[in-house]
LUMLUM-395844 format. One line per field, with one value per residue (C-alpha): x, y, z. Coordinates in steps of 0.001 Angstrom, whole numbers. Last residue first. Example, Ala and Ser with C-alpha at 12.3 -4.5 7.8 and 13.67 -1.06 7.14 Angstrom:
x	[13670 / 12300];
y	[-1060 / -4500];
z	[7140 / 7800];
//
This chain:
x	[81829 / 84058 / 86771 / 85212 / 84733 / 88293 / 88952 / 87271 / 88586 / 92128 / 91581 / 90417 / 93155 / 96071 / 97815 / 98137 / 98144 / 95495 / 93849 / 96825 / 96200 / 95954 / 92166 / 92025 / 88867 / 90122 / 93839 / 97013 / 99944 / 99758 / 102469 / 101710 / 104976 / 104223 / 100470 / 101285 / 97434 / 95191 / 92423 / 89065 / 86717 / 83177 / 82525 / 84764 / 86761 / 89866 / 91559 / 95177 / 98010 / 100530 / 98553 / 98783 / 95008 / 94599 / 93413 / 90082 / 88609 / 84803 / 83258 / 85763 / 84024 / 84988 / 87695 / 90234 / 93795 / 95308 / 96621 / 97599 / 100138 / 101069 / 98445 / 99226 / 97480 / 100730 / 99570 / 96543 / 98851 / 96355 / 96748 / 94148 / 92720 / 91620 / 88476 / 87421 / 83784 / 86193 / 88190 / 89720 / 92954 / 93557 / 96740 / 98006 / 95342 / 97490 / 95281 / 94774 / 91938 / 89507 / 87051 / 84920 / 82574 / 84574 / 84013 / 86896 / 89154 / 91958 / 91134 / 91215 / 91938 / 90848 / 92008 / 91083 / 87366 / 85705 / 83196 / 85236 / 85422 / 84958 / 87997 / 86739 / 88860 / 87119 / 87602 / 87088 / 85604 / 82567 / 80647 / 81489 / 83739 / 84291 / 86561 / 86243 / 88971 / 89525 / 87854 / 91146 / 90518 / 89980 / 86307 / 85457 / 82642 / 80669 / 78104 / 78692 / 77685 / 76004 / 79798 / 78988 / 76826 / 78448 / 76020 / 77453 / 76482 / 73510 / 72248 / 72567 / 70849 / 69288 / 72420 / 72566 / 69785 / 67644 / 63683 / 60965 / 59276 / 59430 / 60242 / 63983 / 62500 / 61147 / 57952 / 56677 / 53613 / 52016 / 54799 / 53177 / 55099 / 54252 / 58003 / 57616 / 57250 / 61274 / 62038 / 63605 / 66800 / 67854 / 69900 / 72397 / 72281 / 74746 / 72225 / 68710 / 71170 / 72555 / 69046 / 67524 / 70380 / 69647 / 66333 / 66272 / 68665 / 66607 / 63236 / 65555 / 66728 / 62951 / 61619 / 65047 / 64299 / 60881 / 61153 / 63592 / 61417 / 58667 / 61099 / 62201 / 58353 / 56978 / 60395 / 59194 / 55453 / 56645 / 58806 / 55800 / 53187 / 51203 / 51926 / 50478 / 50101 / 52488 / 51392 / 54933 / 55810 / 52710 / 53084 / 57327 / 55962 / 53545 / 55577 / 58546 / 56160 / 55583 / 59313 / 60401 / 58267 / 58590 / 62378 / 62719 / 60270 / 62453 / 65724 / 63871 / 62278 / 65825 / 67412 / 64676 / 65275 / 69363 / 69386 / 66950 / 69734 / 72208 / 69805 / 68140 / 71588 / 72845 / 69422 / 69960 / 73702 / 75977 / 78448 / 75219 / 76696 / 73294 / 74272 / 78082 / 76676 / 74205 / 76110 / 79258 / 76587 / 74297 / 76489 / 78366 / 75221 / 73136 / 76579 / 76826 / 72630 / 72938 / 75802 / 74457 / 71225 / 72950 / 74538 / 71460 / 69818 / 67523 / 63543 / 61346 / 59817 / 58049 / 55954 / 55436 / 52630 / 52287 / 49059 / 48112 / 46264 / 48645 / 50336 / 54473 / 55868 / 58853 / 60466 / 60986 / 63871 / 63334 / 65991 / 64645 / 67047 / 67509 / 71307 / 69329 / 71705 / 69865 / 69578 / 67927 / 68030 / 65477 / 67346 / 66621 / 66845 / 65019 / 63477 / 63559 / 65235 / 67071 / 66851 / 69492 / 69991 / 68889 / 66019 / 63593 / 65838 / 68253 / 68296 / 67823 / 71098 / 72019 / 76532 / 78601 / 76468 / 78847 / 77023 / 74566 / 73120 / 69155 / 65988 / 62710 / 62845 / 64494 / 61242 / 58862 / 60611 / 60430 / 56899 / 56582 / 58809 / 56487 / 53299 / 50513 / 47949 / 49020 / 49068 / 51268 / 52338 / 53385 / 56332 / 57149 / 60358 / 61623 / 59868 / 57291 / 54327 / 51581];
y	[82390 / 81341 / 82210 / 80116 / 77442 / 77676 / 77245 / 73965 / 72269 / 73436 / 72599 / 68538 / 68236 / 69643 / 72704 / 74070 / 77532 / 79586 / 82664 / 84619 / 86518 / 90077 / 89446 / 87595 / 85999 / 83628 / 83672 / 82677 / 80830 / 80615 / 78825 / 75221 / 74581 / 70921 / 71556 / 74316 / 76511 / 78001 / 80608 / 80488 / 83865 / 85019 / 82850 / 80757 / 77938 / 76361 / 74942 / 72633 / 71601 / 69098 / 65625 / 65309 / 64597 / 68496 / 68342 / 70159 / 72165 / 74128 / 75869 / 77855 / 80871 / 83949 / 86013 / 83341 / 83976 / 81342 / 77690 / 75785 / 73027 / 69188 / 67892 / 64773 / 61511 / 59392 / 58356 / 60283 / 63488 / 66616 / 69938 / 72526 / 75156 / 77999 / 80341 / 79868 / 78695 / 75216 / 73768 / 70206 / 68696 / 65171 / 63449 / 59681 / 58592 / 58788 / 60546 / 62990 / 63226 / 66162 / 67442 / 70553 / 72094 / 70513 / 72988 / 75162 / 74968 / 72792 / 70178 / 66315 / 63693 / 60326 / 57301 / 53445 / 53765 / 49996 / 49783 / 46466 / 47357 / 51291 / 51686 / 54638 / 58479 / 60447 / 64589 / 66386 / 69744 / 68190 / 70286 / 67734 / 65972 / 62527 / 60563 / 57080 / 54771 / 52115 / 53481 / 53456 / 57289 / 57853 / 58718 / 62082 / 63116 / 65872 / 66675 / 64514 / 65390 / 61588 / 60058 / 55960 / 55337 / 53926 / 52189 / 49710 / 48116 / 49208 / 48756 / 50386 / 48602 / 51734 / 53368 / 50781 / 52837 / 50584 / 52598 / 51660 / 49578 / 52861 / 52316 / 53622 / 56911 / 57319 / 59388 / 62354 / 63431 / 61365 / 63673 / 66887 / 69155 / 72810 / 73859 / 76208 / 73980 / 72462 / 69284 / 67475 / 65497 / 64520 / 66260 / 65176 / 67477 / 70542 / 73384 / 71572 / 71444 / 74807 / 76132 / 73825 / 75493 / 79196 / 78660 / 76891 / 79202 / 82209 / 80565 / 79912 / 83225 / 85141 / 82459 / 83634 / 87226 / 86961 / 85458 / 87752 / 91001 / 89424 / 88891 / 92120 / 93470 / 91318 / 93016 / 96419 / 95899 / 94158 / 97158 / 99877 / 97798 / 100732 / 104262 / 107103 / 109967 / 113199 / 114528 / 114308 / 111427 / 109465 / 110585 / 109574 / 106058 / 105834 / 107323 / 105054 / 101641 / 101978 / 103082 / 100224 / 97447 / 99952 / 99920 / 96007 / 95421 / 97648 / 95579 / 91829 / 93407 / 94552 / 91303 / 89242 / 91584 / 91075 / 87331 / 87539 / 88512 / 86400 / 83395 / 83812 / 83500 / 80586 / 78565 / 79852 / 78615 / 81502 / 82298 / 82914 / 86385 / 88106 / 86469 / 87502 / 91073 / 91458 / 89962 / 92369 / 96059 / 94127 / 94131 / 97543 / 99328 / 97568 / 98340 / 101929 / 102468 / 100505 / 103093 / 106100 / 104968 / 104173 / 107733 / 109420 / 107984 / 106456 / 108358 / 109797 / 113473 / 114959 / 118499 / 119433 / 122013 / 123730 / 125508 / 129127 / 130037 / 132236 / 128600 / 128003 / 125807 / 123194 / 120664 / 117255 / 114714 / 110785 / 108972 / 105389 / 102212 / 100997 / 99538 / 97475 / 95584 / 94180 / 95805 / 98643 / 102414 / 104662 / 107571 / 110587 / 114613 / 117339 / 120660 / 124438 / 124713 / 121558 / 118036 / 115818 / 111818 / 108824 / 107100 / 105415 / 106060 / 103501 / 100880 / 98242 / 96905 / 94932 / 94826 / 97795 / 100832 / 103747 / 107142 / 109391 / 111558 / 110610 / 110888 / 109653 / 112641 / 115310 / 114585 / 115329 / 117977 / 119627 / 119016 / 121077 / 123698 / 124389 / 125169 / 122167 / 123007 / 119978 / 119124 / 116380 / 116908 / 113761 / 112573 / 109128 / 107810 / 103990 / 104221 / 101996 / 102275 / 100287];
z	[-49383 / -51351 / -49277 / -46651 / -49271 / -49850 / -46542 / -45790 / -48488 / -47880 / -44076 / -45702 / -48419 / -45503 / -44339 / -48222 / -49373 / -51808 / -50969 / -49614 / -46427 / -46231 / -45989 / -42394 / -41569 / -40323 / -38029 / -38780 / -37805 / -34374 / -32816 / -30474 / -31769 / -32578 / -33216 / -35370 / -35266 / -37327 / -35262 / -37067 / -35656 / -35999 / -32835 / -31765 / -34009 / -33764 / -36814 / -35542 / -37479 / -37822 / -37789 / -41578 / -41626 / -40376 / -36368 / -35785 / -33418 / -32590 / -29671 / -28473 / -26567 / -26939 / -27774 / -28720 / -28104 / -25858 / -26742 / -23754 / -23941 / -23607 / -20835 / -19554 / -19962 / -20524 / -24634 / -24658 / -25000 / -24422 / -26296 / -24558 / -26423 / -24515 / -24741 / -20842 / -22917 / -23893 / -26855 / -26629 / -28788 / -28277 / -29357 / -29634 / -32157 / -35377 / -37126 / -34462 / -31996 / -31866 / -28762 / -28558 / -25327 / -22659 / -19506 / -18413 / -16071 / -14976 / -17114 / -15547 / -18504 / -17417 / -18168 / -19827 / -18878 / -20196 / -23008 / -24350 / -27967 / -27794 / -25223 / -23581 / -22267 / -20156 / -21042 / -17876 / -16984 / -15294 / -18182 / -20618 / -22700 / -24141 / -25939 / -28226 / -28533 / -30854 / -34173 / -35772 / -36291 / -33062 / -31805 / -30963 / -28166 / -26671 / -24282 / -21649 / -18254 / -18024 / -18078 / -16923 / -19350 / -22057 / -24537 / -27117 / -29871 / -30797 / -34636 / -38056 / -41173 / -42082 / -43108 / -45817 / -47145 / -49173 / -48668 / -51177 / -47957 / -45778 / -41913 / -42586 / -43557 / -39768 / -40009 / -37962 / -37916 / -35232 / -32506 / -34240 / -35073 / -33776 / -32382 / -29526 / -27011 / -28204 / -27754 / -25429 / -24736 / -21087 / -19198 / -16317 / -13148 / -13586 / -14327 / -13008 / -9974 / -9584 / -9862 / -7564 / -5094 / -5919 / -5481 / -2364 / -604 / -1762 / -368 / 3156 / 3075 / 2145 / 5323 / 7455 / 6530 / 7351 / 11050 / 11781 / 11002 / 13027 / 15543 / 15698 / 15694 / 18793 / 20460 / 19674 / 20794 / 23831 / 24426 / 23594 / 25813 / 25771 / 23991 / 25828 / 23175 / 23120 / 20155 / 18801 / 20390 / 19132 / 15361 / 16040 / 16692 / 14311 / 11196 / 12556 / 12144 / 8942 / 7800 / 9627 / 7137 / 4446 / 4536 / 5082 / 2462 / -345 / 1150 / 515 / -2852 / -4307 / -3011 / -5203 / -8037 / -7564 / -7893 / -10708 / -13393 / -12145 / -11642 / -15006 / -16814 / -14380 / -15352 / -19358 / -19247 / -19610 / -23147 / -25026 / -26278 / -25146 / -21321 / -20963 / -21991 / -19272 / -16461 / -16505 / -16625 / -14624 / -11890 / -12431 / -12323 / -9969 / -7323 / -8671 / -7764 / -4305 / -3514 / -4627 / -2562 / 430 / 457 / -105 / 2935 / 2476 / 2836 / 5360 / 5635 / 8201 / 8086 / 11667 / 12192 / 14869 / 15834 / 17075 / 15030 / 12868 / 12059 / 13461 / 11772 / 12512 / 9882 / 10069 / 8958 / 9151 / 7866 / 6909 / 8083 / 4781 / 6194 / 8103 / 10749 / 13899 / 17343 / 16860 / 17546 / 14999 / 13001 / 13650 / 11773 / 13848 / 13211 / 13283 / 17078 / 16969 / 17595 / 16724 / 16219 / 18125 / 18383 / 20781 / 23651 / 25444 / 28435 / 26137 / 25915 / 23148 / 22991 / 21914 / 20572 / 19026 / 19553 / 18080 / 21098 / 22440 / 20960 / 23121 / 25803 / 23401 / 21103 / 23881 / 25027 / 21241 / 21279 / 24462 / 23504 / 20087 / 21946 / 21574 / 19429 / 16840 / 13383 / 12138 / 8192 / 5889 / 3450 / 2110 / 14 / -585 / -3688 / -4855 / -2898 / -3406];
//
């Protein structure tokens, strides 16, 4: 199998060097602008001149790895010519498909090792262009094929039969497999986007070699008195499967949550009903927090904002920007002042009236002990610890 879109071969043939070059001139005709699909037209189209020739076939579909076919004249001391024919892209297409792989995979490649893509969206990205890759390599060998016969026959001036039906049994041949590669692209892409957005449901990992008889619940032991053992259902809500995250208020009234829908639905936890939703503009919900006093929700999301959301009219207050990555992680201090958001290898402090940064983690020029609050002092002094 052939792997580049490159081939080259001889023809050898006692006929004089005019007559070849006839033949050629009969089946290759001026470049020109083509409006409309008329068939009254040569084979191919390019130049033929006294050493070789340089074509291109004529069709009537786009195929921008439409092989270039150049050949060379030589005269043997027998008497013979020999043509030595060479097909490839041209070098301009390639330059251009080599820039385009280039800057793709040079955006796509780091968004994936940072984890900042789903694993479906990852694998589409990076598979997208392999499966257009293959589709353009077939399309060259599938013409290329069938130019090396054609231009053999010119040359050596064979009868070809049925040539049109031939070419027309070809171009729908070549339709017929795009639409089939479309349709199989189509499909992928689209199960794809629904494994992605389509509600999950836990699993475990192959990878992991407990086994399911192996594992026992601590609450099921006699010698056990864990008053956490004693929990029951209450409630389900059901009604937000992209959910990935929730807070509950600290009156343990209302519960929020947040998924990849983008929204943050707001329950009341005694009745299970939907009191409001909070629409974000962008960004999925990957972090929720309410304040002590339950009238504020703070939300972090992979667009690395922090939104400020009043629960009390459902409107958002402000937009906190200066993460690098991904927010993944927020708090609200018990005094309800300031906000701790978290990305990776980064804690960015917050005033929640000001919506001011006040400092960011790890910062060294900072002093090691302050006061936002008994739980961020806790928190950052095991930081510093550490």
């Amino acid at each position: 199998m052939k792997l580049l879109p490159y081939e080259s071969f001889s023809i050898q043939t006692r006929d004089s060097l005019p007559l070849i070059k006839e033949r050629l001139n009969s089946e290759v005709e001026i470049p020109k602008i083509r409006w409309g699909f008329s068939r009254h037209h040569a084979l191919y189209q390019g130049k033929v001149s006294e050493t070789g020739f340089e074509i291109t076939r004529i069709i009537h579909y786009r195929n921008s790895l439409l092989p270039v076919i150049r050949g060379t004249f030589h005269q043997e001391s027998d008497g013979r010519t020999t043509i030595h024919i060479k097909m490839g892209i041209h070098p301009l297409v390639m330059a251009f498909l080599g820039f385009w792989y280039l800057t793709w995979y040079s955006g796509v490649i780091p968004i994936v090792l940072t984890g900042a893509m789903p694993n479906e969206i990852a694998l589409l990205f990076i598979g997208l262009p392999i499966v257009i890759l293959i589709v353009f390599w077939c399309a060259f060998w599938l013409e290329a094929n069938r130019s090396r016969h054609e231009v053999a026959e010119i040359i050596l001036g064979e009868i070809r039969m049925e040539n049109n039906r031939s070419n027309r049994q070809n171009i729908q041949s070549l339709k017929k497999i795009g639409q089939l590669i479309w349709i199989l692209m189509s499909f992928g892409i689209g199960f794809t986007l629904l494994k992605t957005y389509s509600p999950r449901k836990p699993h475990f990992s192959p990878f992991l070699s407990v086994k399911t008889e192996e594992v026992v619940n601590p609450c099921q032991i006699e010698q056990t008195h864990s008053p956490y053992c004693n929990f029951s259902l209450i409630r389900a809500i059901a009604n937000h499967p992209s959910a990935s995250v929730i807070a509950i208020s600290p009156d343990s009234r209302t519960l929020v949550s947040g998924g990849d829908d983008k929204a943050i639905e707001v329950w009341d936890i005694a009745t299970g009903k939907l009191q409001k939703t909070l629409q974000s503009d962008s960004g999925k919900i990957r972090s929720l927090a309410i304040s002590p006093d339950g009238k504020t929700v703070v939300s972090g999301s992979p667009d690395r904002m922090v939104r400020i959301w009043n629960l009390t009219t459902g409107k958002r207050q402000a937009i906190l920007k200066g993460h690098k990555y991904d927010v993944t992680a927020v708090a609200i201090s018990e005094d309800g002042k300031t906000i701790a958001s978290g990305s990776w290898g980064m804690i960015k402090v917050w005033d929640i009236a000001t919506g001011k940064l006040k400092f960011t983690l790890p910062d060294d020029t900072l002093p090691k002990d302050f006061t936002i609050g008994p739980v961020t002092i806790a928190i950052l002094n095991h930081l510093w610890q550490f």
